[in-house]
VOLUMLUM-264596 format. One record per residue (C-alpha): residue in three letters; x negated, y negated, z. Coordinates in steps of 0.1 Angstrom, whole numbers, padded with zeros to 4 digits, always signed. Each point is the difference from the previous one (the first is absolute). Layout:
<recs>
ALAXYZ
...
</recs>
This chain:
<recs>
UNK-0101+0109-0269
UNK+0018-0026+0021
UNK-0027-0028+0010
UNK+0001-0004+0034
UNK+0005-0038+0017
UNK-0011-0015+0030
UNK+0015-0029+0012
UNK-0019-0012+0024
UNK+0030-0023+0013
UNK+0022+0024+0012
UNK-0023+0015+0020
UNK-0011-0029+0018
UNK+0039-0011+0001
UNK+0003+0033+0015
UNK-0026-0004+0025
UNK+0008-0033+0009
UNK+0044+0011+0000
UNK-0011+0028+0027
UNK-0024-0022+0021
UNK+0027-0021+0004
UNK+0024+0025+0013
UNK-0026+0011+0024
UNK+0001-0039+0015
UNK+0035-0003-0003
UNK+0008+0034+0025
UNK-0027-0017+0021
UNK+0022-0030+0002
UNK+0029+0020+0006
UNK-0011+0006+0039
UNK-0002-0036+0002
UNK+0035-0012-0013
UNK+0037+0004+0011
UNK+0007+0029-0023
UNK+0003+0033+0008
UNK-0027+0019+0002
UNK-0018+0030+0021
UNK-0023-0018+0020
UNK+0010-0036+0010
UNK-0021-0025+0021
UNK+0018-0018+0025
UNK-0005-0039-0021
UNK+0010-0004-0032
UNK-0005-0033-0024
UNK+0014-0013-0028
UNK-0027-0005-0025
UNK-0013+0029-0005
UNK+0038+0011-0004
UNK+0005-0024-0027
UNK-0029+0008-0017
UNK+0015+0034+0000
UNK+0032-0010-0008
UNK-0014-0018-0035
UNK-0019+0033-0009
UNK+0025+0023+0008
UNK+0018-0012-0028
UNK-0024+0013-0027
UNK-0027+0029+0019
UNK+0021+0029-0009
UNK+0013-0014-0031
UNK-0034-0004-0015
UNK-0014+0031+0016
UNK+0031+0024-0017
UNK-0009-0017-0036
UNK-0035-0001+0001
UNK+0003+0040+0013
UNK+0020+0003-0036
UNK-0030-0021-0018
UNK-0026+0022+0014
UNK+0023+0035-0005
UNK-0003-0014-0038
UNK-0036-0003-0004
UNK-0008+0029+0020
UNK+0031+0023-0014
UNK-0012+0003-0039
UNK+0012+0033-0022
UNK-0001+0023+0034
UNK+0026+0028-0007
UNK+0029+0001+0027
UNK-0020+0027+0019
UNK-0033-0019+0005
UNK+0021-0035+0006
UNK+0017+0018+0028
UNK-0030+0017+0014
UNK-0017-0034+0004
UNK+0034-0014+0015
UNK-0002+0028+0026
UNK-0038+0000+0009
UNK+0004-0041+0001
UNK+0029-0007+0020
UNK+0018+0037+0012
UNK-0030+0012+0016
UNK-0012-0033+0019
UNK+0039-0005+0012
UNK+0006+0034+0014
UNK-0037-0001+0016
UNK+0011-0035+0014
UNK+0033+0011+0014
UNK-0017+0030+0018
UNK-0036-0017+0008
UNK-0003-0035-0004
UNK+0038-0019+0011
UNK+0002+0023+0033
UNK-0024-0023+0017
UNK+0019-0033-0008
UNK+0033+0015+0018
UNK-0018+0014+0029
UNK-0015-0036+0006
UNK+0030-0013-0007
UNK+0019+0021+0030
UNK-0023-0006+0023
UNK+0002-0036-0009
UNK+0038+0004+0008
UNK-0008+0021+0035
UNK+0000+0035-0014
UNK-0021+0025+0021
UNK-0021+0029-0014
UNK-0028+0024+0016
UNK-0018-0006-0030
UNK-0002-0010-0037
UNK+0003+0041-0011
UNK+0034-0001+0020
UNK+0012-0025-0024
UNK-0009+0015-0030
UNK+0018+0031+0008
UNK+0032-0021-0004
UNK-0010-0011-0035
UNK+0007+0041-0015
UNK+0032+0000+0018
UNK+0008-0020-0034
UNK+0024-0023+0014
UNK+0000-0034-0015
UNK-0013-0036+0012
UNK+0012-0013+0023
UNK+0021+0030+0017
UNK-0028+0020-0005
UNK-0038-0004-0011
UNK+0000+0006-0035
UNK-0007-0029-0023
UNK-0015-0014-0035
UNK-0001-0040+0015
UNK-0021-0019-0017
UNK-0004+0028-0027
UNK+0033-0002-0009
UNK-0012-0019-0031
UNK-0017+0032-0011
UNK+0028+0015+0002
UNK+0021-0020-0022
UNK-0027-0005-0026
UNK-0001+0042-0001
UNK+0035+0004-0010
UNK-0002-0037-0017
UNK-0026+0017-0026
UNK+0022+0037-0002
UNK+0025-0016-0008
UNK-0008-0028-0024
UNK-0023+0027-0019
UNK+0022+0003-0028
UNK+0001-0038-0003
UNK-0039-0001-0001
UNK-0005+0025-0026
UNK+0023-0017-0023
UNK-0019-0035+0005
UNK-0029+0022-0006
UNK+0007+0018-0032
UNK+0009-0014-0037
UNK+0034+0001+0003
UNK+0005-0030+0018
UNK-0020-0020-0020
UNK+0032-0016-0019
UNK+0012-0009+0036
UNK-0033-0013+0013
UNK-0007-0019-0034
UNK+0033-0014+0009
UNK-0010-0016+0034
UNK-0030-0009-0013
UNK+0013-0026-0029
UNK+0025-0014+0026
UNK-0029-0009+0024
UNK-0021-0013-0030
UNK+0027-0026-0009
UNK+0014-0005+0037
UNK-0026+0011+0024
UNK+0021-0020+0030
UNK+0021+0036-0011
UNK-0025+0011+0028
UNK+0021-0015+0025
UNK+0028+0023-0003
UNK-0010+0026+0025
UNK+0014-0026+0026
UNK+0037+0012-0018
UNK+0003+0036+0014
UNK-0015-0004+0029
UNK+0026-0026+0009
UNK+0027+0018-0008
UNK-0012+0031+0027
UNK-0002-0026+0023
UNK+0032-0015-0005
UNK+0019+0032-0003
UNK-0019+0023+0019
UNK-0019-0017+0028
UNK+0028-0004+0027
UNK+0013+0041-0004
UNK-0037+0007+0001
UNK-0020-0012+0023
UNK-0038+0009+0004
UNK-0005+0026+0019
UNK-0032+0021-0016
UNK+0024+0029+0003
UNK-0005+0016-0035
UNK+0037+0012+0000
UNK+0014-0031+0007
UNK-0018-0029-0011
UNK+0016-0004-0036
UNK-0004-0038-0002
UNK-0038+0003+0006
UNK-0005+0026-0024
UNK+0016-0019-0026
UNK-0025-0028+0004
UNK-0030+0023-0001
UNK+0008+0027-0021
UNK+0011-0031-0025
UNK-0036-0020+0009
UNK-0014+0038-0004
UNK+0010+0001-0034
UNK-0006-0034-0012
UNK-0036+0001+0007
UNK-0005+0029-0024
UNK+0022-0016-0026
UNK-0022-0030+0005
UNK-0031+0021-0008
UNK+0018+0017-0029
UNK+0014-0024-0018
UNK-0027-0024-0024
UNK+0001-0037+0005
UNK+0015+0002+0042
UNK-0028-0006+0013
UNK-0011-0030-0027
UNK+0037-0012+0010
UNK-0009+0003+0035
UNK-0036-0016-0001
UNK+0015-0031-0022
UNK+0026-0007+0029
UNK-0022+0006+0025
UNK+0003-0040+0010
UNK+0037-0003+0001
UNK+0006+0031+0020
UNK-0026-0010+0026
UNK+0020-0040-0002
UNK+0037+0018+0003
UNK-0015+0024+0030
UNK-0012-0031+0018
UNK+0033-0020-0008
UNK+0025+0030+0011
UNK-0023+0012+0030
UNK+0004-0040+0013
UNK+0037+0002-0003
UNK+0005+0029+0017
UNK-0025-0006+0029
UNK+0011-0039+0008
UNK+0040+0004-0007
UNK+0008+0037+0000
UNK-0019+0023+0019
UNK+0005+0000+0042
UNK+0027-0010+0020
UNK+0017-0016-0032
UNK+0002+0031-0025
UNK+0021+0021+0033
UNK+0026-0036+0003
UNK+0000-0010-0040
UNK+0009+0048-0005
UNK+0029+0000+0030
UNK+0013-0033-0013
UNK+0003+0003-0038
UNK+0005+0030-0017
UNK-0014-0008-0032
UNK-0031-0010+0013
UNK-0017+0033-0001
UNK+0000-0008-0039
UNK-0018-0031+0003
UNK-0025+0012+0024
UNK-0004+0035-0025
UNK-0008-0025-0025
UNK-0029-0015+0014
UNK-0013+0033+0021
UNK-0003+0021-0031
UNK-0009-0027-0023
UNK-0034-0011+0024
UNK-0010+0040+0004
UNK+0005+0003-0038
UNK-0023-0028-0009
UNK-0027+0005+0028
UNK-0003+0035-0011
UNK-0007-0014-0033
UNK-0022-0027+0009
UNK-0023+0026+0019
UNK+0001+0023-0031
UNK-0009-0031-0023
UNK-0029-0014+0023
UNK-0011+0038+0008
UNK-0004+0009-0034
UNK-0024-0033-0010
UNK-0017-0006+0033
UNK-0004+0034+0011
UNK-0004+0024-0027
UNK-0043+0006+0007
UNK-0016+0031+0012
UNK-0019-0001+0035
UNK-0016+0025+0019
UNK+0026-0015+0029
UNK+0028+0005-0021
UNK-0012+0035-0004
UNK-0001+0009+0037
UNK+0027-0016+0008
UNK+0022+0016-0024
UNK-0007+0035+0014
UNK+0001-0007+0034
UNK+0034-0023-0004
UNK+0025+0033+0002
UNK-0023+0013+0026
UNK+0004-0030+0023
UNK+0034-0003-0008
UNK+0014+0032+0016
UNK-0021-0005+0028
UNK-0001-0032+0009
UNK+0030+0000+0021
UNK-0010+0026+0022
UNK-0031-0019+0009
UNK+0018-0027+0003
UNK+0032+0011+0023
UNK-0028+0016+0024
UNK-0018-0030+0004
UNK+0031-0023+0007
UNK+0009+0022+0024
UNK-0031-0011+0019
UNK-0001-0037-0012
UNK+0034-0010+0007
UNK-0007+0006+0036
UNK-0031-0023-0002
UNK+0008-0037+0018
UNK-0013-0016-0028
UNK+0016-0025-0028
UNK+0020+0015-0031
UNK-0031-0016-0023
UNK-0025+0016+0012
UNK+0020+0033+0003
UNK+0008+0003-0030
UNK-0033-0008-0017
UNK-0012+0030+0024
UNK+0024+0024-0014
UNK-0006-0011-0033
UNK-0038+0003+0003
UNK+0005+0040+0017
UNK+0027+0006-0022
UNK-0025-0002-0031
UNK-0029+0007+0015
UNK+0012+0034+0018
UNK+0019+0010-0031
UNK-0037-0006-0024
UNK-0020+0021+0025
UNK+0024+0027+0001
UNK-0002-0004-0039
UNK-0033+0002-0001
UNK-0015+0028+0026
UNK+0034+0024-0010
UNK+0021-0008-0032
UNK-0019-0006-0024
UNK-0024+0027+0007
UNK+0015+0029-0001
UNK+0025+0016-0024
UNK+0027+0013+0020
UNK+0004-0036+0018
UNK-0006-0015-0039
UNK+0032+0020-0004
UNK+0023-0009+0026
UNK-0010-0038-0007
UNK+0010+0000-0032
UNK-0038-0002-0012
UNK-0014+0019-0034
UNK-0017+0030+0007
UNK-0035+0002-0002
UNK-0012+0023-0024
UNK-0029+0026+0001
UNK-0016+0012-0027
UNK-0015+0038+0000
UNK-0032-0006-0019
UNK-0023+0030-0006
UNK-0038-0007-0005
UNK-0015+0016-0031
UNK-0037-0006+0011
UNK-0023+0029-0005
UNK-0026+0009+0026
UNK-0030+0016-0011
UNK+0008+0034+0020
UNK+0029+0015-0008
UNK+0006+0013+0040
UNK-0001-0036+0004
UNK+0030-0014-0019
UNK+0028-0016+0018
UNK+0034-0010-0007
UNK+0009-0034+0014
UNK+0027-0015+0007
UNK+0000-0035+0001
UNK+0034-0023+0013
UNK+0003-0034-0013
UNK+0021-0018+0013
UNK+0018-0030-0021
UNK+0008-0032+0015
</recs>
């Protein structure tokens, strides 16, 4: 029997990757970007704190999603891999669609000066099955379920062979080339330039699954390298041993492109010279390539220790993460009117945002199995025991059943 592994890294890089999204969509009301709810003064540092993360969030949330599929996948037949895909992410997205985004565009309408009697009058509109933003049907922020979903049907194959013997030969392969060259590592940054170079421009992002080619080559790429880098022996030594140079090259490229590239220079520098794009490709996928490698590195030697924290936190985290923005929307709503400062605004939202999001959590998710199920939370399991004690009268014997329940 396959020995199972925890690695007590990737969860809390896990964690700590969807905490951060929760902050940065918090930031989104308070920056010039689009968004659903805006407030009416925007500033720049919080945007180019944004604008520095931005570059690696989703990045390192696709391939650590592929390093946990790995340790968590083991020698499950197609049937049972799929049933846990569906229960895991199709479940919590269609519930989400139906239940749990409605609110965000309601809020966001009457943000924008729609009138309704009442919130059930909105919700009609969402089975009229018309899509965002003609109509009130939506994944949003879920639409990273979505790709992960058909990122895991479709890669299937893919992972079965890294799993089985018969890609030992290949995997011994990559394993003596990153024993002898372990800066071999830093070849990711080589497809993922080339998508961006050749795909980025016809492509833009959209979040529309049809249509949002150059994206999916960048994830569903990042998807599978984190379960190559679980599968193949010596990656993550390779990884740990660089740790220190890819955390050096991250600061180094992230400089150059926040002082000379990024702003009001990368828009003059792209409509003046064609061939910049290359340049600027160079360093872009180069500083994502190594950060995500640096947090992998320093994750895996300062981070990899059990905690009862660590424990909570890592079932709550998907919890949290599909709501959070409903909370959050429904609270701006109300907080961008205040005549306060953008500082104390958002640390408000912030503090709601998390706080509302653990109390629902805790009084209704986590406690029952239905709501367990459209979260995206492991069942709880009962167990039918039957007493075997014998009372001394015979009219007297009962049959008990006793539920115990299993945290």
């Amino acid at each position: 029997m396959e020995q199972t592994i925890r690695r007590h890294d990737i969860d809390w890089l896990r964690v700590l990757a969807f905490y951060l999204l929760i902050f940065f969509h918090v930031g989104m009301v308070f920056v010039p970007w689009e968004f659903h709810i805006k407030n009416s003064e925007t500033v720049s540092w919080i945007e180019n704190l944004m604008l520095w993360s931005n570059q690696w969030r989703l990045p390192l949330l696709f391939l650590i999603s592929g390093i946990v599929l790995f340790y968590s996948m083991g020698k499950r037949s197609g049937k049972a891999f799929f049933a846990e895909r569906s229960q895991r992410l199709a479940i919590p997205l269609v519930f989400g669609m139906l239940v749990v985004i409605p609110p965000q565009i309601y809020f966001e309408r009457l943000f924008n000066g729609a009138h309704y009697a009442n919130y059930w009058e909105f919700w009609e509109t969402v089975f009229n099955f018309v899509a965002y933003p003609r109509g009130s049907l939506s994944w949003h922020h879920l639409w990273y379920v979505l790709y992960i979903l058909i990122y895991s049907i479709v890669a299937f194959p893919i992972f079965k062979y890294l799993r089985g013997d018969k890609s030992l030969k290949f995997k011994n392969r990559i394993s003596n080339v990153l024993k002898k060259y372990p800066s071999a590592i830093y070849l990711i940054c080589v497809p993922l330039y080339f998508f961006y170079i050749y795909l980025a421009d016809i492509f833009p992002t959209t979040n529309d699954f049809i249509r949002d080619w150059y994206k999916h080559s960048i994830y569903f790429t990042l998807f599978l390298a984190g379960f190559l880098i679980s599968s193949v022996d010596g990656f993550w030594d390779a990884i740990v041993q660089k740790r220190k140079n890819s955390l050096i090259m991250g600061l180094g490229s992230g400089i150059v492109l926040m002082v000379f590239i990024w702003g009001e220079t990368f828009e003059i520098l792209y409509q003046k010279y064609f061939w910049f794009v290359y340049i600027y490709g160079v360093f872009k996928w180069m500083a994502i390539a190594v950060w995500l490698l640096a947090i992998l590195g320093y994750g895996k030697v300062l981070l990899n220790k059990p905690s009862k924290a660590l424990s909570y936190a890592n079932e709550s985290v998907y919890p949290l993460y599909i709501l959070h923005q409903t909370v959050e929307l429904i609270f701006a709503y109300y907080i961008v009117q205040l005549d306060w400062g953008v500082l104390p605004k958002f640390a408000l939202l912030v503090f709601i945002t998390f706080g509302v999001s653990l109390v629902l959590y805790e009084l209704i998710i986590k406690r029952y199995n239905i709501t367990r199920l459209f979260f995206g939370m492991k069942m709880k399991q009962k167990q039918l025991l039957i007493s075997t004690n014998k009372f001394r009268n015979a009219d007297d014997i009962l049959l008990t059943n006793q539920v115990n329940i299993e945290n």
